[in-house]
KOLDOZA-17537 format. One line per 8 residues: number of its first residue (from 1); for each residue x, y, z of N, C-alpha, C. Coordinates in steps of 0.001 Angstrom, whole numbers, plus 500000, padded with zeros to 6 digits. Layout:
BEGIN
NUM> X/Y/Z/X/Y/Z/X/Y/Z ~ ...
This chain:
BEGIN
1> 195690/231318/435537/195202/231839/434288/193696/231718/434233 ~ 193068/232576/433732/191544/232600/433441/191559/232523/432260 ~ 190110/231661/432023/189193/232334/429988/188766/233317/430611 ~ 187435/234408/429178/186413/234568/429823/185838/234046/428129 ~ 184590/233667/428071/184033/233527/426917/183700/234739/425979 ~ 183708/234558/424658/183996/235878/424067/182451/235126/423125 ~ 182616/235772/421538/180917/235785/421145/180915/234418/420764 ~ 179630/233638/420635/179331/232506/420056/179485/232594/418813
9> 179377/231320/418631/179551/230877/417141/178858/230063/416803 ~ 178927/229318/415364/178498/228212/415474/178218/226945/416022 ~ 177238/226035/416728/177555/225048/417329/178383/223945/416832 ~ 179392/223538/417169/179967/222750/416651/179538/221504/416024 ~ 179190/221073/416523/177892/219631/416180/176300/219935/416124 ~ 176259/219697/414733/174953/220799/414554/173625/219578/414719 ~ 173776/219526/416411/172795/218460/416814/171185/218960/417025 ~ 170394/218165/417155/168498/218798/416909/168446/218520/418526
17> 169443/217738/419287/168618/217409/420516/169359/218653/421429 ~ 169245/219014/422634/169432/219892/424090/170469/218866/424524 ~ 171454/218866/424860/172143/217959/426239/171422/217660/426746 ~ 171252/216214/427640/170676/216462/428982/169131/216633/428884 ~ 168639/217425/428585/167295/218015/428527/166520/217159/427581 ~ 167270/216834/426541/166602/216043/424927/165316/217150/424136 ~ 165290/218051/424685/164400/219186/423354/165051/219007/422205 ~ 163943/219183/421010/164526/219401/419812/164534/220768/419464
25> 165387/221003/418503/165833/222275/418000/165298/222469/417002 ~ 164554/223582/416408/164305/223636/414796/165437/224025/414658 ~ 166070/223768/413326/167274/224389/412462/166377/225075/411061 ~ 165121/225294/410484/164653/225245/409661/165083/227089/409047 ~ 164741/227655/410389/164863/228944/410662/165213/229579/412198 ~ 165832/230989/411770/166551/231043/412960/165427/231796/414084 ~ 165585/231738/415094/164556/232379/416842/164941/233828/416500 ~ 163446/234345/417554/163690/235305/417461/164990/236033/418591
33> 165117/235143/419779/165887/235604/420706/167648/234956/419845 ~ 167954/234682/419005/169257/234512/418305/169098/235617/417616 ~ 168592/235543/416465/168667/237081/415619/168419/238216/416273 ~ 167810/238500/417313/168459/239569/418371/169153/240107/418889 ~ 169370/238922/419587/171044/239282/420050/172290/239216/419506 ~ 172273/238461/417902/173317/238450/417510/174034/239702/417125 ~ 173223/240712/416662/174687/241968/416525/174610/242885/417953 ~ 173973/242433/418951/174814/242849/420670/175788/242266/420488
41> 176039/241203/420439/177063/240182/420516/178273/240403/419634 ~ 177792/240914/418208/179119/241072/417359/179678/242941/417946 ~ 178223/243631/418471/179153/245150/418777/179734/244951/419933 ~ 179723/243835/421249/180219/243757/422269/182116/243172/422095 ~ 181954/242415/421068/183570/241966/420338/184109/242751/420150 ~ 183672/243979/419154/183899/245029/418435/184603/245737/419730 ~ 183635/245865/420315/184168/247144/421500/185180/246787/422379 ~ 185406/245425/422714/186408/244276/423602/187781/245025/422802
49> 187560/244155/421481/188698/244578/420621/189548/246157/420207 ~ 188735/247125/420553/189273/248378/420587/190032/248819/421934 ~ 189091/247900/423079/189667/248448/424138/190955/248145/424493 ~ 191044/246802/423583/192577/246144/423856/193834/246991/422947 ~ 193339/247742/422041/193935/248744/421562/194314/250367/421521 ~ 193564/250477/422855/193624/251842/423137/194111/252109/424386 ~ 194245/252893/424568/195053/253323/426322/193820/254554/426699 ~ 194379/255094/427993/193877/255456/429320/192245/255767/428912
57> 191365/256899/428957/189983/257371/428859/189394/256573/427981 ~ 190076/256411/426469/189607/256246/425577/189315/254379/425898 ~ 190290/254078/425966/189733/252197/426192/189003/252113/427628 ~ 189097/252976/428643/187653/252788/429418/186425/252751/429135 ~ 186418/253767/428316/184824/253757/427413/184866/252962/426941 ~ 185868/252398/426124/184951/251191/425398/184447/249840/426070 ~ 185595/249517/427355/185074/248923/428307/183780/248974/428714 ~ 183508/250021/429360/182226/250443/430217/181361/250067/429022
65> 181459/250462/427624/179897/250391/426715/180296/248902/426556 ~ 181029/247741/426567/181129/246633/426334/179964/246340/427650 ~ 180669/246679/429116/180157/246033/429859/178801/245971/430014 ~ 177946/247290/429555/176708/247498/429528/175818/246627/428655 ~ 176636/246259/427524/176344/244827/426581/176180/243664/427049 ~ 177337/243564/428115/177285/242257/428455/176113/242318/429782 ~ 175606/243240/430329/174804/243044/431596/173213/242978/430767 ~ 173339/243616/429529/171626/243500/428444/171528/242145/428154
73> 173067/241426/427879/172733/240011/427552/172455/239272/428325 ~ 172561/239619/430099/172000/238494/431078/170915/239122/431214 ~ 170750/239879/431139/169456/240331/431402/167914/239561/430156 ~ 168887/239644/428729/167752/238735/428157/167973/237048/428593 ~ 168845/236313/429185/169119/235180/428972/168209/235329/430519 ~ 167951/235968/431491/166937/236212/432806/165771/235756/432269 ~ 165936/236644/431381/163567/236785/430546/162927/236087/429803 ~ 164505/234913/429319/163879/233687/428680/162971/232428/429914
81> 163497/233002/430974/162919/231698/432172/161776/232888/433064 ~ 161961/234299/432853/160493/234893/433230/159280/234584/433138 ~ 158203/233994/433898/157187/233279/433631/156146/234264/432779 ~ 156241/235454/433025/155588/236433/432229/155885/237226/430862 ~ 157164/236032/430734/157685/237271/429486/157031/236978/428240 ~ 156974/238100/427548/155774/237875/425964/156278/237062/425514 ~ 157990/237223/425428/158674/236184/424104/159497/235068/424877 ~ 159094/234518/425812/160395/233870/426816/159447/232527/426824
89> 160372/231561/426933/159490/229746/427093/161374/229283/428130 ~ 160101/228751/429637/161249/227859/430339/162584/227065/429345 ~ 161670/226490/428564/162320/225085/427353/163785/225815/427010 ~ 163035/227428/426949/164293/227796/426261/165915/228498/427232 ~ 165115/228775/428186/166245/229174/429214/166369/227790/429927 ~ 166163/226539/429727/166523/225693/430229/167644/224861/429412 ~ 167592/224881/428433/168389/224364/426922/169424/225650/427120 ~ 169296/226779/427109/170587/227689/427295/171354/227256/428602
97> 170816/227050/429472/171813/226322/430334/172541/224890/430283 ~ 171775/224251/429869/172215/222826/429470/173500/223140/427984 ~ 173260/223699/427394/174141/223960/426222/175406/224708/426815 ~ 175087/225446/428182/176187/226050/428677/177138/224832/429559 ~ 176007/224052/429972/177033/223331/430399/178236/222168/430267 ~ 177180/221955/429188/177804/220599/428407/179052/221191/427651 ~ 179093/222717/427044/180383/223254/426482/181349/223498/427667 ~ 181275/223598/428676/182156/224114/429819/182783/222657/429942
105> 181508/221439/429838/182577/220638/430637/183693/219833/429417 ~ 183330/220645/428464/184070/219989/427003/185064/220882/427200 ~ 185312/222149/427620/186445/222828/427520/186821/222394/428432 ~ 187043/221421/430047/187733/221333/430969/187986/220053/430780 ~ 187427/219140/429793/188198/217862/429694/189553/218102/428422 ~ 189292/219260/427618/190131/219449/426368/191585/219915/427294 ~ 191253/221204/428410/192429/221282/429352/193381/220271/429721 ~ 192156/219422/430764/192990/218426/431309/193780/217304/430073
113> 193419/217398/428951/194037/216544/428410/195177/216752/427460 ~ 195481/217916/427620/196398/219029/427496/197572/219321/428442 ~ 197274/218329/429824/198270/218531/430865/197894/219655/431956 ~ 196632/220438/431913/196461/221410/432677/195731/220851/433534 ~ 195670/221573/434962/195026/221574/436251/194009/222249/436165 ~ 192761/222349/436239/191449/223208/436466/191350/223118/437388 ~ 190929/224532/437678/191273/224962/439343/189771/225531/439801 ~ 189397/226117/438697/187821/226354/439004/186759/226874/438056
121> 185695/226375/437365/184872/226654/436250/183748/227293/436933 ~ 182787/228078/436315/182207/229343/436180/181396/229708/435656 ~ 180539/229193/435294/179679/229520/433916/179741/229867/432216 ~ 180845/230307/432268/181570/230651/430950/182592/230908/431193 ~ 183376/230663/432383/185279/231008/432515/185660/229585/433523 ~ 186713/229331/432673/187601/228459/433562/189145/228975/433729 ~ 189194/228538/435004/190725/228958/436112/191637/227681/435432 ~ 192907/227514/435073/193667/226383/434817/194906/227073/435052
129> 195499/225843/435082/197354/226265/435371/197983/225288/435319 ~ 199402/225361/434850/200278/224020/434399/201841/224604/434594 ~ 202507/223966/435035/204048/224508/434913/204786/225018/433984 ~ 205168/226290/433956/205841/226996/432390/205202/226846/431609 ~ 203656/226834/431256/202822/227323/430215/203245/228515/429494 ~ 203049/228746/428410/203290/230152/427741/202335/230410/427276 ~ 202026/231593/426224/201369/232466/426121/200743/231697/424583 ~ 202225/231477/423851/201706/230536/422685/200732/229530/423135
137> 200895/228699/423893/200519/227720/424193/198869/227673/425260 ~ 198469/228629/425100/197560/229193/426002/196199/229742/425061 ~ 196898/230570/423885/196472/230668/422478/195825/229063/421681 ~ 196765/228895/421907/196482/227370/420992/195203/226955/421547 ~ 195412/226904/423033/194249/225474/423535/193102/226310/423557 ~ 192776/227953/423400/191592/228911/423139/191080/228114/421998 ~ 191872/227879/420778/191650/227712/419339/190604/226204/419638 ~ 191786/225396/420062/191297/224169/420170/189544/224008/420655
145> 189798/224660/421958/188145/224667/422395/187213/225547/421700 ~ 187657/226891/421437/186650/227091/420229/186421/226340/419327 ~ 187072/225562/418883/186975/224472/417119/186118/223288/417925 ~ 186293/223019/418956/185536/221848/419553/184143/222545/420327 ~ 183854/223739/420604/182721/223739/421374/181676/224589/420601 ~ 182374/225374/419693/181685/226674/418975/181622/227999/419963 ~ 181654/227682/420976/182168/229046/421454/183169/229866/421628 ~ 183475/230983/421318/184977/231751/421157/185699/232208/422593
153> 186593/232046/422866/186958/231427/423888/188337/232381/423881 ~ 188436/234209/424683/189365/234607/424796/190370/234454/425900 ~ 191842/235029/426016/192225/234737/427205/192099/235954/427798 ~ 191369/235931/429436/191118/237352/429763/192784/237727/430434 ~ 193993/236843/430901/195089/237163/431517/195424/235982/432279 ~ 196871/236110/432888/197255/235838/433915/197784/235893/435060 ~ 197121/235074/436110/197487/235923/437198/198515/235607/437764 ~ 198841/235968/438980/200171/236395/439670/199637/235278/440881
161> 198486/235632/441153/198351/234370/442349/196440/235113/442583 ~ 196209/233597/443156/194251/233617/443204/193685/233461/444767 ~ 192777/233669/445236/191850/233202/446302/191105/232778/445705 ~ 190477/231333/446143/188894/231490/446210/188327/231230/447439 ~ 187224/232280/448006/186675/232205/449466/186048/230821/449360 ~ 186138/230250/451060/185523/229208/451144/184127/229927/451413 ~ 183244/228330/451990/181465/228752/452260/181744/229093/453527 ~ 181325/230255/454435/180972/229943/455970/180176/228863/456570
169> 179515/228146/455986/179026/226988/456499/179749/225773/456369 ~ 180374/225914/455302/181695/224598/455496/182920/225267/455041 ~ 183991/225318/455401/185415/225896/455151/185948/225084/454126 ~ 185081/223729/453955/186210/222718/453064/185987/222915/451747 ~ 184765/224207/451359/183859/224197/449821/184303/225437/449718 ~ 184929/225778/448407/184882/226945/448084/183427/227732/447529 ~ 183254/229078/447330/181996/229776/446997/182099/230086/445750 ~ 181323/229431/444475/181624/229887/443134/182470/231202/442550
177> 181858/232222/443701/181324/233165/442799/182243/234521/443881 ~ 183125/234330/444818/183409/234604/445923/184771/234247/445449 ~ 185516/235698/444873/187411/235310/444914/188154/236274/444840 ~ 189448/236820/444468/189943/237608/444254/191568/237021/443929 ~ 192115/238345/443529/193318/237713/443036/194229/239175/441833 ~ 195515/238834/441449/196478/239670/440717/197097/239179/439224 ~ 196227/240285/438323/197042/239908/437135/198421/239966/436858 ~ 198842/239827/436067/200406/239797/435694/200727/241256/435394
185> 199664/242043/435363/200100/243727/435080/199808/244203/436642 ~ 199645/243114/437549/199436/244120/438475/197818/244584/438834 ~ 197064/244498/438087/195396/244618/438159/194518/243907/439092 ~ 193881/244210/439598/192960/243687/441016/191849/242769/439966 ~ 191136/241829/440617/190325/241363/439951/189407/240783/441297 ~ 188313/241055/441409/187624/240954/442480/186192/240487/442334 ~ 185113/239644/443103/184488/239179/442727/183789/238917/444261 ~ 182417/239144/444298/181698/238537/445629/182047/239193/447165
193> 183348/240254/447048/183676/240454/448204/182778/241899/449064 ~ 182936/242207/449816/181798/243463/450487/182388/244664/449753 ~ 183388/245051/449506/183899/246130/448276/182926/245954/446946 ~ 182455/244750/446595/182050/244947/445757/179998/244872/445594 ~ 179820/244959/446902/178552/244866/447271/178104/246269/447472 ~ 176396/246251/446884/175656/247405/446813/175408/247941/448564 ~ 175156/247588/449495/174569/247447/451046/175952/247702/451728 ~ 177275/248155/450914/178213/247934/451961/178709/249332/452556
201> 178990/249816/453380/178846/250829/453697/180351/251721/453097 ~ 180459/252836/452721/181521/252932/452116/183184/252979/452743 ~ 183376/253521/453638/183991/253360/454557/184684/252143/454739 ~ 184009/250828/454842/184227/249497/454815/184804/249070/453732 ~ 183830/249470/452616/184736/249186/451095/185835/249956/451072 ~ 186469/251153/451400/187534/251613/451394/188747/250744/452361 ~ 188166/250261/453484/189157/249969/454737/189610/248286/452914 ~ 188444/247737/453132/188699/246258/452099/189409/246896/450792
209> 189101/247569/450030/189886/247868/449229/191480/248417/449472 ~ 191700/249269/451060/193149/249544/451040/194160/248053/451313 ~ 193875/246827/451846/193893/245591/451519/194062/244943/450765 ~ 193477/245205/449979/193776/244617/448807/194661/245357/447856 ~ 194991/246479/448259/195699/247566/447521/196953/246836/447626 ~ 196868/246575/449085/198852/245971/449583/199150/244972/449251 ~ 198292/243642/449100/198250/242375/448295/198351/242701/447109 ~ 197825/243574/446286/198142/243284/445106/199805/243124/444818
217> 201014/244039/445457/202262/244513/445423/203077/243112/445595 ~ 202039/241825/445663/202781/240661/445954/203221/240071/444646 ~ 204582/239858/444102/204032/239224/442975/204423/237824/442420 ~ 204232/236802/443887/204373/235621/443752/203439/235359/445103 ~ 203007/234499/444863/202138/233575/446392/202919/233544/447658 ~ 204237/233197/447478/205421/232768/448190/205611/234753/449147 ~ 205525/235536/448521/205546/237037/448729/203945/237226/449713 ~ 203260/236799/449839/202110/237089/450652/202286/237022/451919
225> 202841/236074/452405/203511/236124/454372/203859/237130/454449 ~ 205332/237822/453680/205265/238924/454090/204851/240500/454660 ~ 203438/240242/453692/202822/241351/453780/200988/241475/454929 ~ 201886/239981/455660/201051/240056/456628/200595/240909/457756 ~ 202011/241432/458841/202120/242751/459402/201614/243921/458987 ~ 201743/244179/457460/201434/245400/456642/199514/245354/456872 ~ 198960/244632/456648/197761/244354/456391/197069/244462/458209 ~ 197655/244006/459254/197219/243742/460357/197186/245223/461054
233> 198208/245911/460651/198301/247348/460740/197287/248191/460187 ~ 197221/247842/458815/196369/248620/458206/194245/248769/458791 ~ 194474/246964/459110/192755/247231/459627/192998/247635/460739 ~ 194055/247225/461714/193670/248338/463422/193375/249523/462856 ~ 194259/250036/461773/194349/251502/461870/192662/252069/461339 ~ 192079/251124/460379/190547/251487/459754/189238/251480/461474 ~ 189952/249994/462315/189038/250003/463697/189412/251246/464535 ~ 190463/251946/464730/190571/252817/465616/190409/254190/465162
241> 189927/254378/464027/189059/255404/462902/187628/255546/463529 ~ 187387/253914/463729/185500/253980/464050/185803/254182/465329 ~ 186715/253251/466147/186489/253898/468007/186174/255326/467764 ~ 187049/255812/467443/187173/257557/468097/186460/257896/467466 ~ 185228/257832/466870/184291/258680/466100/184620/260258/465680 ~ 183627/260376/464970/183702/261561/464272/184157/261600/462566 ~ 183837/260275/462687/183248/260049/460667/182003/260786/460175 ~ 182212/261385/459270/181296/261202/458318/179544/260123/458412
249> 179193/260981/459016/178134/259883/458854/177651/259397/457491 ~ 178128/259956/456146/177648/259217/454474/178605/258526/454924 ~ 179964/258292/455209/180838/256980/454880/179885/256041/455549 ~ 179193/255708/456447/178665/254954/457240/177160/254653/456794 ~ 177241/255131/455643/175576/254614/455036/175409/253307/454270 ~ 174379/252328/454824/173976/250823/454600/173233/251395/453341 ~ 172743/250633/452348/171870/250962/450942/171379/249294/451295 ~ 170337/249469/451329/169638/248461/450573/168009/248453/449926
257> 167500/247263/449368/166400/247794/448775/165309/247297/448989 ~ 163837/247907/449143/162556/247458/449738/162278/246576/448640 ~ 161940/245359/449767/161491/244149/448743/159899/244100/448923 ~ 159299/245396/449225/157936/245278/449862/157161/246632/450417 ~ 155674/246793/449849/155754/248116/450418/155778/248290/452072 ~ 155684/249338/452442/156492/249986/453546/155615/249644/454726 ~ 154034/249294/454370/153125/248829/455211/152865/247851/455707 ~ 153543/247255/454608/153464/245531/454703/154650/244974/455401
265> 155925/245365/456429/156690/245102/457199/156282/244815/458439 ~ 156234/243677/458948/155530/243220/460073/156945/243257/461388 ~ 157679/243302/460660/159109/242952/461809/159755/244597/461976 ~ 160873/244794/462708/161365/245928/462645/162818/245994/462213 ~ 162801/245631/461181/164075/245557/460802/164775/247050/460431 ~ 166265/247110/460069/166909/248485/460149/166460/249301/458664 ~ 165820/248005/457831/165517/248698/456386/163971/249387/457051 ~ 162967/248179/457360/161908/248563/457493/161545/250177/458637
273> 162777/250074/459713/162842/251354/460512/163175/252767/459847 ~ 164184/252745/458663/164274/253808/457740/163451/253804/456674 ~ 162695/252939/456119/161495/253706/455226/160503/254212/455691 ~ 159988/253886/457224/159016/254543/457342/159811/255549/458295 ~ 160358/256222/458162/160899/257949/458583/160934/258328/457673 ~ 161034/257787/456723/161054/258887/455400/159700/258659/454633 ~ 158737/257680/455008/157361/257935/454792/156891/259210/455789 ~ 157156/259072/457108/156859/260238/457788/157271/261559/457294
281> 158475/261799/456436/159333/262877/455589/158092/262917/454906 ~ 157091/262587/454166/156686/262886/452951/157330/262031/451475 ~ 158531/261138/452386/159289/260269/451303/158347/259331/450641 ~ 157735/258529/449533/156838/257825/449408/157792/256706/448276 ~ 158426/255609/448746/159018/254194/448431/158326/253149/447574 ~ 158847/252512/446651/158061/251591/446176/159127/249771/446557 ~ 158536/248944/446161/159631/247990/446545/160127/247963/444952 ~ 161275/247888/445138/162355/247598/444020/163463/249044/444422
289> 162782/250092/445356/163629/251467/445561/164662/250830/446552 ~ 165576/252470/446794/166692/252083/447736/166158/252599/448834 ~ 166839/251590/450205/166720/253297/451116/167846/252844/451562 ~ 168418/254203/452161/169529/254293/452883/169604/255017/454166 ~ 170693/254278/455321/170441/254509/457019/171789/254513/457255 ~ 171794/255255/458332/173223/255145/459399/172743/254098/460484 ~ 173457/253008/461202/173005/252551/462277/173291/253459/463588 ~ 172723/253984/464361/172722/254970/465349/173208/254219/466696
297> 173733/254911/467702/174183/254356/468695/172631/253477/469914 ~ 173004/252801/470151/171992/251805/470762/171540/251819/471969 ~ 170579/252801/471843/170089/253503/472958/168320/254467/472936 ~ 167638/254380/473798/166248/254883/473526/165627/253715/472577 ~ 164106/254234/472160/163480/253464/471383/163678/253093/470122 ~ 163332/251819/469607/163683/250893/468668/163604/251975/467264 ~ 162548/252456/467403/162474/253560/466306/163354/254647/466060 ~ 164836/254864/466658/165497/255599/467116/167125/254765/466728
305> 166835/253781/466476/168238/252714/466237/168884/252726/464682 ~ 168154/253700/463948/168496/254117/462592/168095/255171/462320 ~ 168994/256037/461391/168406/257457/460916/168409/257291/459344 ~ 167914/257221/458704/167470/257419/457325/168440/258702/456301 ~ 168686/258365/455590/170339/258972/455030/169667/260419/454599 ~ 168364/260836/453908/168422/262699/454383/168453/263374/455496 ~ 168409/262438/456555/168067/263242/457920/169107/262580/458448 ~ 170199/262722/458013/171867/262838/458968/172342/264044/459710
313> 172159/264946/459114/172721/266191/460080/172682/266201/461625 ~ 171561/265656/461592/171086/265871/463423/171916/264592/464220 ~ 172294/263922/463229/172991/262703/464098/173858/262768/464625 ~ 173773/262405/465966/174674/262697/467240/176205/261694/467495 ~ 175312/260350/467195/176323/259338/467375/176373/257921/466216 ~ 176806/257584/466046/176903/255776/465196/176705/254528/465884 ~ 176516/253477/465665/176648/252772/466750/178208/251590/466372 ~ 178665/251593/467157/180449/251640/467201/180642/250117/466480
321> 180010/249366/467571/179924/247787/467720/179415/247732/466000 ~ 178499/247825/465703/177703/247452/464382/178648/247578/463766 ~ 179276/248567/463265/179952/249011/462229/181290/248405/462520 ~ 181654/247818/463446/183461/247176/463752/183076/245701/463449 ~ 182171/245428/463515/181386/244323/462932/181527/244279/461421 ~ 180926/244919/460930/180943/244646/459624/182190/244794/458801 ~ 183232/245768/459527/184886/246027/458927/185736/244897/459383 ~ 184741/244322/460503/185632/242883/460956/185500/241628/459666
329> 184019/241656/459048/183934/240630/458205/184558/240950/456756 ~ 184540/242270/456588/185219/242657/455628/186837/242157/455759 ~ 187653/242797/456303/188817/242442/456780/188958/240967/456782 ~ 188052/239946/457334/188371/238731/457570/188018/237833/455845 ~ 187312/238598/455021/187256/238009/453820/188814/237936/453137 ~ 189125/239346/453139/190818/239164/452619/191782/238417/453352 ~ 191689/238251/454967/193087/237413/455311/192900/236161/455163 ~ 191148/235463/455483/191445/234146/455085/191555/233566/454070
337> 191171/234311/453007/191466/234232/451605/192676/234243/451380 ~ 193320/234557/452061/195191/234611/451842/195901/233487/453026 ~ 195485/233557/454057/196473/232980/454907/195496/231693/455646 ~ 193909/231887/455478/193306/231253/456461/192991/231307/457558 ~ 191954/230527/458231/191210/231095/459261/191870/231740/460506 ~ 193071/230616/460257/194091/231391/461852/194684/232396/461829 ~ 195561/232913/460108/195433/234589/459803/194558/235473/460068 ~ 193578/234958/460383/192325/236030/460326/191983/236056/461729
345> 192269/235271/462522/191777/235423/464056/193361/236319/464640 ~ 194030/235773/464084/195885/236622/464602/195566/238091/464076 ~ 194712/238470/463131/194906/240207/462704/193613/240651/463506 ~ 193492/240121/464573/191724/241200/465458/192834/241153/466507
């Protein structure tokens, strides 16, 4: 089962000091970054709440304009710790975190003392689970931690069964932010994986997403062995797509973005090799833009090892290895996430 946090409220304990931090608070009058955001915050509820009442087109939209709410609100809770921002002070994006945390860890001691397992907290969502929990009872302990933390505290669902990826540098740590997993309707819920990355080539996100298509159809943990064969099949069949060429060279386009202008690249990397072909185009890049490349087969000069995504037509070949590479790490995010590292060396 997941939260996700829904709008604030009042603080429960209407204390002058920060957690942790010890800033004082004026209470005299309210900031300007609270009275701001507070009716984002009440139209982002608003719109939550319709969507849970509407079916197909119509509750997508309200989704999508929720979600656009919720990406303005990290975006101001970013500009409070911006060293340049007109209206932003560290003090204060430092106290928003401290206030975030000290409520998280009040909602995971209210769990555990409730009989639940916390399985993994989040910034504003915690994972828990307990034997034959119900739905009443799931309700309740929302109430409870809202009345104890001041924050409103919905249930986003439950699932059917979870991953969370470990670190590649240690297998024994999971990655916050790095999981996936099946609601009880059946719904994908995905997080950190190369499907859901801007740089991933599309092709790849399709091979990872048909993967996860077949996992979802599991609908107990105990049901996942089975659908091991199904899955081992499915990526040969995405690798022996790239052997035999003759993709699409857009499925095979990398995106990523110049962190720098185009002059100032001292190395030759595959970004820095496609902006300047398309500086030679007449293309003119700033850093914060995209560019986008095919990796080309690996052969002739270095300047020649990428083609820059308007000037695909002429492209002859891909380069095979690169790209079975990257459907390999893709692929290997979903099996060890399910079965573990030795699942994942048994499906190559």
């Amino acid at each position: 089962m997941r939260w996700g946090r829904g709008t604030c409220g009042p603080p429960a304990l209407p204390s002058s000091l920060v957690p942790e931090a010890g800033f004082r608070l004026c209470r005299r009058r309210e900031g300007l970054a609270p009275r701001t955001l507070r009716p984002i915050l009440l139209l982002r509820e608003q719109l939550k709440a319709r969507a849970k009442e509407a079916a197909g087109e119509e509750a997508q939209g309200y989704r999508e304009r929720q979600n656009a709410l919720k990406w303005m609100l990290v975006t101001c809770f970013g500009y409070l710790g911006y060293k340049n921002a007109r209206f932003g002070r560290i003090e204060a994006h430092e106290a928003v975190t401290a206030f975030g945390r000290d409520k998280l860890l009040t909602a995971k001691e209210i769990c555990e003392a409730a009989g639940f397992e916390v399985l993994h907290g989040l910034t504003d969502c915690l994972w828990i689970k307990k034997p034959g929990m119900s739905e009443a009872e799931l309700e309740e302990l929302c109430r409870e931690v809202t009345r104890r933390t001041g924050v409103r505290l919905a249930l986003e669902g439950r699932y059917r069964w979870i991953a969370f990826l470990p670190s590649r540098r240690n297998r024994e740590r999971p990655v916050a932010t790095r999981y996936f997993g099946v609601f009880a309707d059946g719904s994908l819920k995905v997080r950190g994986l190369a499907c859901r990355r801007r740089d991933t080539p599309p092709f790849v996100r399709q091979a990872q997403e048909a993967l996860l298509d077949i996992l979802a159809a599991a609908t107990t943990r105990e049901d996942l062995p089975a659908l091991k064969e199904q899955l081992d099949e499915a990526a040969q069949g995405f690798r022996q797509r790239l052997r035999e060429g003759g993709l699409d060279p857009r499925e095979l386009v990398v995106t990523r973005v110049l962190s720098q202008p185009v002059a100032d690249y001292r190395v030759d990397t595959p970004t820095a090799l496609a902006a300047r072909q398309l500086a030679a185009g007449g293309i003119e890049l700033r850093p914060g833009e995209k560019v986008r490349y095919v990796h080309r087969e690996r052969r002739g000069p270095r300047e020649c090892r990428v083609q820059a995504a308007p000037f695909l037509d002429d492209l002859e070949a891909y380069d095979t290895r690169t790209y079975l590479e990257l459907l390999d790490r893709a692929v290997e995010e979903v099996l060890e996430g399910v079965y573990g590292p030795e699942g994942e060396k048994e499906g190559k």
